[in-house]
N, C-alpha and C positions, 0 to 999 in steps of 0.2 A: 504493500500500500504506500502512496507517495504522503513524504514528511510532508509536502507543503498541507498546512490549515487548510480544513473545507477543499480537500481536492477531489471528494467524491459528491459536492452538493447534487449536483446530477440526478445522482441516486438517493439524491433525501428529499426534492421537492416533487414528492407525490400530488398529484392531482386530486386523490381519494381515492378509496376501492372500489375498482366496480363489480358490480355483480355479476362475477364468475363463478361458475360450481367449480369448488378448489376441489382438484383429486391429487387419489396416494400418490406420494414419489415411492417409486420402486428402489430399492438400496439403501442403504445408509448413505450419512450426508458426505458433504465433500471434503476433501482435505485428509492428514492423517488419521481422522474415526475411520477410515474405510480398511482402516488393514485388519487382516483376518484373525492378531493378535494380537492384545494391548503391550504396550513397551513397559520395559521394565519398573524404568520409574523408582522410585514419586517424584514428582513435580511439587513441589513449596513454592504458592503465591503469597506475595506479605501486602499488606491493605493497613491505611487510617480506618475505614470505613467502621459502623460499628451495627451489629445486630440488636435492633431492637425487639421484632418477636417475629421466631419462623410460620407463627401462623398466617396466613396468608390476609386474614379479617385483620389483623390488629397493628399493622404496618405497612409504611409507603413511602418506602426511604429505600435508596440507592444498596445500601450497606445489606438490607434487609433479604432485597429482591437477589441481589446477587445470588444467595446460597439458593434462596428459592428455585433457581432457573433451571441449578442442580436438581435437587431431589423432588420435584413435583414434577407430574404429567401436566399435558399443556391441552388443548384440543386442538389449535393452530399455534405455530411454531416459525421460524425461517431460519433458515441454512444460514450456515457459516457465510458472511458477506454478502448479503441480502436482509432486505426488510419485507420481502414480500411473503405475505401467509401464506402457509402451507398446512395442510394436516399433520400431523400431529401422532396423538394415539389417534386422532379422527380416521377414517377410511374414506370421508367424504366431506365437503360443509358446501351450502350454496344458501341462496336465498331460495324460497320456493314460492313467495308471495313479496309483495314491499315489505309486508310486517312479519314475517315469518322467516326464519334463518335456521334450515334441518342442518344438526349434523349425524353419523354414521359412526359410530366408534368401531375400531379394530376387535378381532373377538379373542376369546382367550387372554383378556387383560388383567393383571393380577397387579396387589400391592405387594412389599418385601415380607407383608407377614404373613402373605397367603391368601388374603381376604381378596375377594372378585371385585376388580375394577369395572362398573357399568356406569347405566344410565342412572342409577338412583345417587350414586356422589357424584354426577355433574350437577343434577338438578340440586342438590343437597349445598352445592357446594357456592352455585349463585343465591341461593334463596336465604342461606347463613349469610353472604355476605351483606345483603340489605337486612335483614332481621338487628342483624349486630349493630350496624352503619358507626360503626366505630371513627371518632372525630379523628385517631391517627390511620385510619384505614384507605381503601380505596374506592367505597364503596360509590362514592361520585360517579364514577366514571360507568356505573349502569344506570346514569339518569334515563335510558331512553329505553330501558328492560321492564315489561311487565309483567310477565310469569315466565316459566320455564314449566314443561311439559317432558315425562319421560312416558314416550309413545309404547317401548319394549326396553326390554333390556341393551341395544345398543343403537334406540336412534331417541336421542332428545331434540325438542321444538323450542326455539328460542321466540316468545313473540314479545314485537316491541310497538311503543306506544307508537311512533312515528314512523314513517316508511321512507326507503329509501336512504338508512344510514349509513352513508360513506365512509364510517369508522369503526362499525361494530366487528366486523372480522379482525382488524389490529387489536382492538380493547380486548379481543381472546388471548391475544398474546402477550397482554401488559399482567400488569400487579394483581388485577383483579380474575386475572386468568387459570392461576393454580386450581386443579381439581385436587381434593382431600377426602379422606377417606370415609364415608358416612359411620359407620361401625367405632371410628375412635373419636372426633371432634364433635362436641358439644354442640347444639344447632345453636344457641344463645349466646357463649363466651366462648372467650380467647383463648385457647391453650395455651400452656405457658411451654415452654422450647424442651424441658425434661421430657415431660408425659409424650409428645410428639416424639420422639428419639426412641423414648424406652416401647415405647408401641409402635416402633418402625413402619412409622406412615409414610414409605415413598414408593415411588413411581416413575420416579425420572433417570437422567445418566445417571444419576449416582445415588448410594445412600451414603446413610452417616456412621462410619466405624465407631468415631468417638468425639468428643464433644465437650470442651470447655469453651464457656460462650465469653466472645470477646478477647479469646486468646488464644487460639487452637481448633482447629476444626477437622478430621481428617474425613477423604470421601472415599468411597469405595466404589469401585465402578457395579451398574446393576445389572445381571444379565439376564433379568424379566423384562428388562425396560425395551418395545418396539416401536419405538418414534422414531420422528427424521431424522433427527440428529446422529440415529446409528451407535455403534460400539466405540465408547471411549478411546481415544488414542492413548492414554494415561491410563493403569489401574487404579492408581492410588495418586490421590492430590490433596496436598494440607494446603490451609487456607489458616497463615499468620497474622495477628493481630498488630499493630501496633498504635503506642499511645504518641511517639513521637517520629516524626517522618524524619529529623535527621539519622534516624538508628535504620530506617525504612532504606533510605539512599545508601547507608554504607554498608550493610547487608547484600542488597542486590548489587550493589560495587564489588566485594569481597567473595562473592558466586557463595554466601550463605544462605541467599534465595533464589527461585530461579525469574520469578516476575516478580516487579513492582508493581502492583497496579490501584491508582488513586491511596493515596493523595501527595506525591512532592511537591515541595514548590517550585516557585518556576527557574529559581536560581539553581537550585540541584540537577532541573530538566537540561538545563544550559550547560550547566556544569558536565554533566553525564554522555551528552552530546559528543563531548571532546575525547571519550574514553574509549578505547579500542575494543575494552574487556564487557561490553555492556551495548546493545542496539536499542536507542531509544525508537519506540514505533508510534505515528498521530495518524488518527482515525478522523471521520467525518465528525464535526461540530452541531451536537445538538443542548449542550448544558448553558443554562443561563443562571447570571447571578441577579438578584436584584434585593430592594428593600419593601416589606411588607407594613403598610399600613396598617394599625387598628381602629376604624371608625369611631367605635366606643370610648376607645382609653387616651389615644393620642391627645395632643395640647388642642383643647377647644372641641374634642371631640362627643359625640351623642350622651355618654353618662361621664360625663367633668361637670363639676362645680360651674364652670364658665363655657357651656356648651353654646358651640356656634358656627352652622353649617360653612357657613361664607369664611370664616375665619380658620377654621380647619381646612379646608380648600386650601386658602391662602397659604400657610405654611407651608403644604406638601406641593404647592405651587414654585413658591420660593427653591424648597428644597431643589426642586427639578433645574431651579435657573442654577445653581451655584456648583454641581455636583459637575469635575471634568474628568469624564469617562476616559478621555486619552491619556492622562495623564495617570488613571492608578492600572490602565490598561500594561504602558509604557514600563511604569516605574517600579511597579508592584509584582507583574507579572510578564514580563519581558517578550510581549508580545504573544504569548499561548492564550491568551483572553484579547478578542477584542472591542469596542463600545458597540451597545445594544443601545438603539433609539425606539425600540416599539417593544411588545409584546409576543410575536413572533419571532424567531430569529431569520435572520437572512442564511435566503438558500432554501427555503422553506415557499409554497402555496401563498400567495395573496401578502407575502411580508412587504410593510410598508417602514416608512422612519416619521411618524407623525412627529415624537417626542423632540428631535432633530431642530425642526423649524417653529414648533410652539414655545420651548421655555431656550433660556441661557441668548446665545444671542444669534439665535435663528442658523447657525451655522454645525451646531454639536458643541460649543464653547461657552463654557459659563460665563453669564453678565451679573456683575452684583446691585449694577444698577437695575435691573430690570426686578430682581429678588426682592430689594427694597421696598419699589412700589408694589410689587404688589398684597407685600403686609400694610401696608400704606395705606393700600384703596379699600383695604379692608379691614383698618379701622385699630392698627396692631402696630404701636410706635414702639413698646419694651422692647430687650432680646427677648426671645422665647425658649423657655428649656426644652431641649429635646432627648429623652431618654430610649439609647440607642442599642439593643442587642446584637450580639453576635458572638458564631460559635468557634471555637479553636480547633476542632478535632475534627467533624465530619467534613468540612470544604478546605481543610488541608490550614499549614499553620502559617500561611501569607493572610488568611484574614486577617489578622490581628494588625499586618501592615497595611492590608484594603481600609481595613476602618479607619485607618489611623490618618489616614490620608482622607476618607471621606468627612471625618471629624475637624480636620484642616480647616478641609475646601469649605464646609459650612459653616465654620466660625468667621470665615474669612468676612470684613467688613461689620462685625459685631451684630449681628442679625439673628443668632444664634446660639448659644450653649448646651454645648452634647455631653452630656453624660454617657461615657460608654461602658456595658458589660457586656462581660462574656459568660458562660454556660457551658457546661460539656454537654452533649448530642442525645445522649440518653434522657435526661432531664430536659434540655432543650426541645426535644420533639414534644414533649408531652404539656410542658405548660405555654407551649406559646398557641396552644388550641385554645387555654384555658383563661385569656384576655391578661394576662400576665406582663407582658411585654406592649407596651404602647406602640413601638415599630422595632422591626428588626429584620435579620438578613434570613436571606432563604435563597437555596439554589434551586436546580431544577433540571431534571435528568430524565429527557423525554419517554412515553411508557413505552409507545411508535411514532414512528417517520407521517406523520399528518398535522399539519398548525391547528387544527381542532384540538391537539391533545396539548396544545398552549393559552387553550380559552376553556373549555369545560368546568377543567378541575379548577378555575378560577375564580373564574365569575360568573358561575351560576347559582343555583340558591343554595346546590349543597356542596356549597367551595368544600374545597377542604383547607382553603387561608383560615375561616373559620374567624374573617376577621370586618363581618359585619359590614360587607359593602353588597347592596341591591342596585340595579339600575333594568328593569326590565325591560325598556326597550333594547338591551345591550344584551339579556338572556333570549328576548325575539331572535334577535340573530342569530345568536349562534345558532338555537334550534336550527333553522331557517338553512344554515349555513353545513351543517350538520348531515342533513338530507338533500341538499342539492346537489344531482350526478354532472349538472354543466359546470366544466369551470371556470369559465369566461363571470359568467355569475356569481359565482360560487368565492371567488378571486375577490371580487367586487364588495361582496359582503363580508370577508373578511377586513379589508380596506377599512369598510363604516364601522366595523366593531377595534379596528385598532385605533382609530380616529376618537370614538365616543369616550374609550378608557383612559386614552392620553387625558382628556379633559378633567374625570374624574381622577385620577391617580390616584387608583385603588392602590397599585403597586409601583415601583421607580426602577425599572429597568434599569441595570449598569454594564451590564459584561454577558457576550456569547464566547465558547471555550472550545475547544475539539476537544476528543478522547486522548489521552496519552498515557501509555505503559511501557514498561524499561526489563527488561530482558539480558538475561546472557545471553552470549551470540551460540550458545548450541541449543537454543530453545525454537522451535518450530512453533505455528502455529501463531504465534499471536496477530500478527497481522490481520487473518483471515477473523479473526472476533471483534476486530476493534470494525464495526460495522455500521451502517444506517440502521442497525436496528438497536444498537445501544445496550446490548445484552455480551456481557462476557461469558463466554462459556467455557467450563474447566476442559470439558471433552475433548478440544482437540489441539490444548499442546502438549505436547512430546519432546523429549532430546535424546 
């Protein structure tokens, strides 16, 4: 895969899915899983990332989904270097109506504990996820599911409110896609990560030998599992923890690991570059950074003592003019990030830069005079505190010099006072659902290769910001936007829905990023993972 950033956009601006009946691939997938015996191995990948809970209902974090991708069956799936859905353990999936989406399970599908993989844990397994709708979950992303139907034992009916959804084949492949197993998980709560382990609930390339969470993880290749993805190239793959990415960098420098994958920073990525003993690899660009609004809690916001719509605007108005994206792009992250002016990324269906020409000084460059007025016109002469979260550990340990810098740029002209914390990730995920944090940082790790999956989980009613912003002609849309197979139109409505949120800035867009993982040079395979579709899969590297 070529190092330059976004040099496979190509293959990430999807138009939407059309309605194709997706059939079996015949084989295992491409790349080293195809050999007829797995290599000797192991393979040790080391990660910042951190597992918040393997249940599929109770997390929707980067760190989480990883192992997920392992040891869960999928129904649609895509190949190594590819985003486009495929079957799965499916046999078959197609629309069969606008509002009806059959799929066809493979037969003879089994979990590791024996128990008969069908049609009652796919149905079991969407119907838990809405039951639960857990605020750290995914359960957003089936706003458009309205039952699920197991016709027999291996063909369930998906039917949905709206017809014509250009995304619900991807959403099988995202966070919300894991099938579990009805027999062990709870139809109402979360499993906790033990009870899942010790009742060997999987189904994917791999299971789980052993298990400390957060620090060790080892995987076992599964040879029940008949999905696309095929026969592990790896029997055995650990998955290292780490609290600190300078230990992460000289590990995979010293070939005590074999990938590095998320989170160095950018000066290490630079650094490692230069090293002979080490291939840094960059994937297509679908990770954004930006800052989250709380409507509720922020300064002047719906429950403050001094609530006032025009005046909370104003701030996060301000905010927009004074914030220069090139500069913490540049200086922070040495070009592996670069400025994000909308809500979509570029490279993507309908991305537009509204944010670009509305705030700073029309060009991407912040104006202080512009920031000024307009706390000015809205009636706000004080500075205004602004209490700023962010985390150290899941977005890698350069945030702490992003923020430092965005806490600058907003003081800059006394208009401002940031109070900055930070949070470690576990904690972090949990209370910034719970109005806890007035604004703070969030990244964002596409589920699939579609800009709808940059609007849904946002700004719809069941964000999962979970931070109190409504605008429904801006939920019209996307519906709208959602179910539209032209994309001349379809394009187009994207455009009004990036246009309408600039104005509100629910959220402050800063930074789009590509993939990047760091490798020995007798490690195969990673290339072919770092894909449009955003999933690392352990399966197919090898040395």
């Amino acid at each position: 895969m070529s190092q330059t950033r976004f040099a496979v956009r190509s293959a990430i601006a999807l138009a939407g899915v059309t309605l194709l009946t997706l059939t079996a691939c015949t084989g295992p997938s491409g790349g080293s899983s195809s050999n007829s015996s797995a290599s000797s191995g192991p393979i040790t990948v080391g990660t910042t990332d951190k597992v918040t809970f393997l249940d599929p209902a109770g997390s929707y974090d980067n760190g989480s989904f990883m192992v997920m991708n392992q040891i869960y069956p999928f129904l649609l799936n895509s190949k190594p270097g590819s985003a486009e859905p495929q079957p799965d353990i499916a046999e078959s999936a197609s629309f069969t109506s606008p509002t009806e989406y059959t799929v066809k399970l493979k037969s003879g599908l089994k979990w590791a504990n024996g128990d008969t993989l069908d049609s009652a844990d796919v149905k079991f397994s969407f119907d838990r996820q809405i039951k639960i709708n857990d605020p750290n979950g995914p359960a957003s992303l089936l706003d458009n599911l309205a039952s699920v139907d197991a016709k027999d034992a291996t063909t369930v009916v998906f039917h949905l409110k709206k017809g014509n959804d250009q995304t619900f084949p991807q959403v099988l492949t995202g966070p919300v896609g894991p099938i579990v197993d009805h027999n062990v998980f709870p139809a109402d709560k979360v499993m906790n990560d033990e009870d899942i382990i010790s009742k060997k609930a999987f189904a994917g390339p791999y299971t789980i030998s052993s298990y400390q969470k957060n620090q060790l993880v080892s995987f076992k290749a599964n040879p029940d599992y008949k999905g696309l993805l095929g026969k592990p190239a790896t029997d055995t793959v650990n998955l290292k923890y780490y609290s600190d990415s300078n230990n992460l960098k000289l590990d995979v420098q010293q070939g005590n690991i074999d990938v590095a994958w998320r989170s160095l920073a950018a000066t290490d990525v630079d650094s490692l570059a230069k090293d002979n003993k080490v291939t840094v690899h960059k994937g297509p660009g679908g990770e954004i950074r930006y800052i989250v609004f709380n409507f509720d809690t922020m300064p002047f916001g719906a429950k403050t003592p001094q609530a006032d719509p025009a005046k909370s605007l104003a701030v996060r108005q301000a905010m927009a003019d004074l914030v220069d994206r090139d500069a913490i792009a540049s200086q922070v992250y040495k070009g592996t990030y670069t400025p994000l002016y909308s809500y979509i990324p570029d490279g993507f269906l309908g991305a537009t830069t509204p944010l670009k020409s509305m705030y700073g000084d029309g060009n991407g460059k912040p104006s202080a005079d512009k920031a000024k007025k307009a706390l000015t016109d809205a009636g706000i002469t004080s500075p205004v505190t602004l209490n700023l979260q962010y985390n150290p550990d899941h977005y890698g340990k350069s945030s702490g010099d992003e923020y430092a810098l965005v806490k600058q740029q907003l003081e800059a002209g006394g208009l401002f006072k940031v109070n900055l914390q930070s949070t470690e990730w576990v904690t972090y995920s949990k209370d910034r659902t719970k109005d806890v944090y007035p604004m703070y940082q969030l990244g964002w790790f596409p589920d699939f290769s579609d800009p709808d999956n940059y609007l849904t989980p946002f700004f719809t009613e069941n964000s999962f910001l979970k931070n109190h912003y409504t605008n429904t002609a801006v939920q019209d849309l996307i519906s709208k936007e959602a179910t539209n197979p032209d994309k001349s139109s379809r394009s187009q409505q994207l455009g009004q829905i990036q246009d309408d949120v600039a104005k509100d800035l629910s959220t402050l867009p800063l930074l789009q990023g590509s993939q990047v993982a760091v490798s020995g040079t007798s490690v195969k395979g990673v290339d072919s993972t770092l894909d449009p579709s955003f999933k690392f899969r352990l399966g197919v590297l090898s040395k």
